[in-house]
N, C-alpha and C positions, 0 to 999 in steps of 0.2 A: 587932591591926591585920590590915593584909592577909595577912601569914603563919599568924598563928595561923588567920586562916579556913582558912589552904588547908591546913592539916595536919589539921583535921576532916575534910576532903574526901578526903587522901588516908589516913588511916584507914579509911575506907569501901570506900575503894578497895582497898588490900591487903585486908580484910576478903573484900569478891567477889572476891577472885582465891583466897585459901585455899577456895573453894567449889568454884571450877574445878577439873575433872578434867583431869588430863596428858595431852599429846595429841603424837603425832610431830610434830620441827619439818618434817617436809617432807608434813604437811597443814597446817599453820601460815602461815596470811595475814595476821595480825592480831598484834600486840606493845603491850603497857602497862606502862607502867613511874611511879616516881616516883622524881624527882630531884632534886638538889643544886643550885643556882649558885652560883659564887662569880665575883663580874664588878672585874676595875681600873680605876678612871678616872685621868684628870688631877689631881682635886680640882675642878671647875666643872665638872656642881656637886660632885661626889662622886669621892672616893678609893677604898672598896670597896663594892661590892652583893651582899649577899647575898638568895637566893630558895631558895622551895622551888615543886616545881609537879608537874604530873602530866605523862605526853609518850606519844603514842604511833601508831604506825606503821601501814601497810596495801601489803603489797605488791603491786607491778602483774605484772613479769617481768624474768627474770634479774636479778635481786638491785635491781634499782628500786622505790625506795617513797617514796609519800606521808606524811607526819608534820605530826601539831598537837600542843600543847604549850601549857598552861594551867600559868605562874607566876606568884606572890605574892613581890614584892620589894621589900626594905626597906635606908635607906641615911638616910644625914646626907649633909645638904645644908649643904656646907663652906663655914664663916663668911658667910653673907650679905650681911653688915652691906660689910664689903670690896667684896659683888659691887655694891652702890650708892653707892661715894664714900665709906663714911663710915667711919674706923677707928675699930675696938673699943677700948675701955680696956684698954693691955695688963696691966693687973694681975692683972686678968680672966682667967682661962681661954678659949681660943677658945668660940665663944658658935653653935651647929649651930641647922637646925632640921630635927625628924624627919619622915622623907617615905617614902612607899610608893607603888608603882604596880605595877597587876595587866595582865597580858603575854597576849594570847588572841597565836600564832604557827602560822603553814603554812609547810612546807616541801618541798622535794623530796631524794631524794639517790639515792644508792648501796652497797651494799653487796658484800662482795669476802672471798671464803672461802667453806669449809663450817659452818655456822653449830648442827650437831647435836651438835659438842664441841670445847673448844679456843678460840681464839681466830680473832677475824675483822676486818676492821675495814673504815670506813664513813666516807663524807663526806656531808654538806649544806649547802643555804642556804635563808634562808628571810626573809620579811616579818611581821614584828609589828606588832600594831596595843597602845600602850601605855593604861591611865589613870590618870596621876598624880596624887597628893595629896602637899600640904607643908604643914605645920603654921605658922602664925605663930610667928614668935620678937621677942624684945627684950631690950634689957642697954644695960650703959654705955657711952658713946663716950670717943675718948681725951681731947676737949675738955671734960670733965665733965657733957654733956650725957648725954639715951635714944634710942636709936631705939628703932623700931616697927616691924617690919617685915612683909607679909601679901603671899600669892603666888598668882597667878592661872595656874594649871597646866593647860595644854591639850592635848591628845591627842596620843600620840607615833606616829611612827611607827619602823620599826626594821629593818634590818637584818644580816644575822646570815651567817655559817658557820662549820661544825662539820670537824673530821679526828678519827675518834676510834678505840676499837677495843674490842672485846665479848670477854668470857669466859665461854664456856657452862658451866653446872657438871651440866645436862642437858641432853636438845632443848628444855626448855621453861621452863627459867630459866637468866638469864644477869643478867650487871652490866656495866654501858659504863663508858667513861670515855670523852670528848672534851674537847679544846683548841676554842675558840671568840674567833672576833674580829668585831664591832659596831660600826655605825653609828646612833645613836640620834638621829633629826631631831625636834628640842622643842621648846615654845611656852612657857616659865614667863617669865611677866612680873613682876620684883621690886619692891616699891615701898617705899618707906617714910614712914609717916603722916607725920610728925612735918617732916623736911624738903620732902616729895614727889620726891625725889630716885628714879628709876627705873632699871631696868636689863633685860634680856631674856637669859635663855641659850636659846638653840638647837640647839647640838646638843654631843656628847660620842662620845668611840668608845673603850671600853672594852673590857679584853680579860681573859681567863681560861678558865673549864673546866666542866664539869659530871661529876658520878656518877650513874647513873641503876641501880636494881634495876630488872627487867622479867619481864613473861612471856609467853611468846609460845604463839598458839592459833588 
């Protein structure tokens, strides 16, 4: 699914960065990294999201810098069947269906420290543009009956900021860590064949962190 593409992408990526030659970070405008997400929801639709992406920065002055971020994130889209009227057969196992949406993100922020050894640390916010996919799912209802359910996912959009802080282990590689909280404004329309019974989630605001490896050049 959408992860596994984006870990071929960022193979490639760390691959050209073992090519790059070390360079002082204070001729260093530019930073690549790839990272971890881990995101919490509510449960509607989703409890946790996990992603993986690529992220990376361009500074303008004094420690201001522009940042895009390319992740591949995957999650269960908790009990459906509940989000349209109809409860699942509790014998049953809750009953998911598996969804992915891939994250193109701009940001702006700041950074704060000497960033050539040590520790630094750095805020942002920023705007995503989502493209979600959910898979159909179906299983028993509690009235002995099936649903059927199929979802019509439409382009998210997303807000975001970051508090986090870097650990250089030279001027030209270092690992973040940031804290992050989200607003994700969404369009998945739920339906289900069988009653025609419908429902709509809109949005969700999730929160958690990311790890990012980086190198900076």
């Amino acid at each position: 699914m959408a992860c596994r593409q984006a870990t071929r992408t960022i193979t490639i990526v760390l691959v050209f960065l073992s090519l790059v030659p070390t360079v002082h970070s204070e001729e260093a405008k530019f930073e690549i990294g790839v990272r971890g997400n881990v995101l919490l929801g509510d449960g509607v639709p989703a409890n946790d999201i996990l992603g993986i992406g690529v992220i990376g920065r361009n500074y303008i002055r004094d420690g201001w810098f522009a940042a895009a971020a390319l992740d591949a994130y995957e999650y269960d889209f908790e009990r459906p069947s509940n989000i349209v009227g109809i409860p699942q057969d509790p014998a049953v196992k809750d009953i998911d269906a598996s969804a992915s949406n891939t994250v193109l993100s701009g940001f702006v922020g700041r950074r704060y420290g000497d960033s050539s050894r040590g520790f630094d640390w750095f805020w942002m916010v920023g705007l995503g543009i989502g493209s979600p996919d959910v898979d159909d799912v179906s299983g028993a209802t509690a009235s002995g009956g099936i649903f059927d359910i199929t979802f019509d996912a439409n382009t998210e959009f997303h807000l975001s900021a970051s508090l986090g802080t870097s650990y250089h282990f030279t001027p030209a590689w270092f690992v973040a860590f940031a804290a992050r909280i989200a607003h994700h404004f969404m369009d998945i329309q739920v339906t289900d064949r069988v009653t025609g019974n419908t429902a709509n989630v809109d949005s969700q605001s999730p929160v958690g962190a990311y790890l990012s490896f980086n190198y900076a050049f």
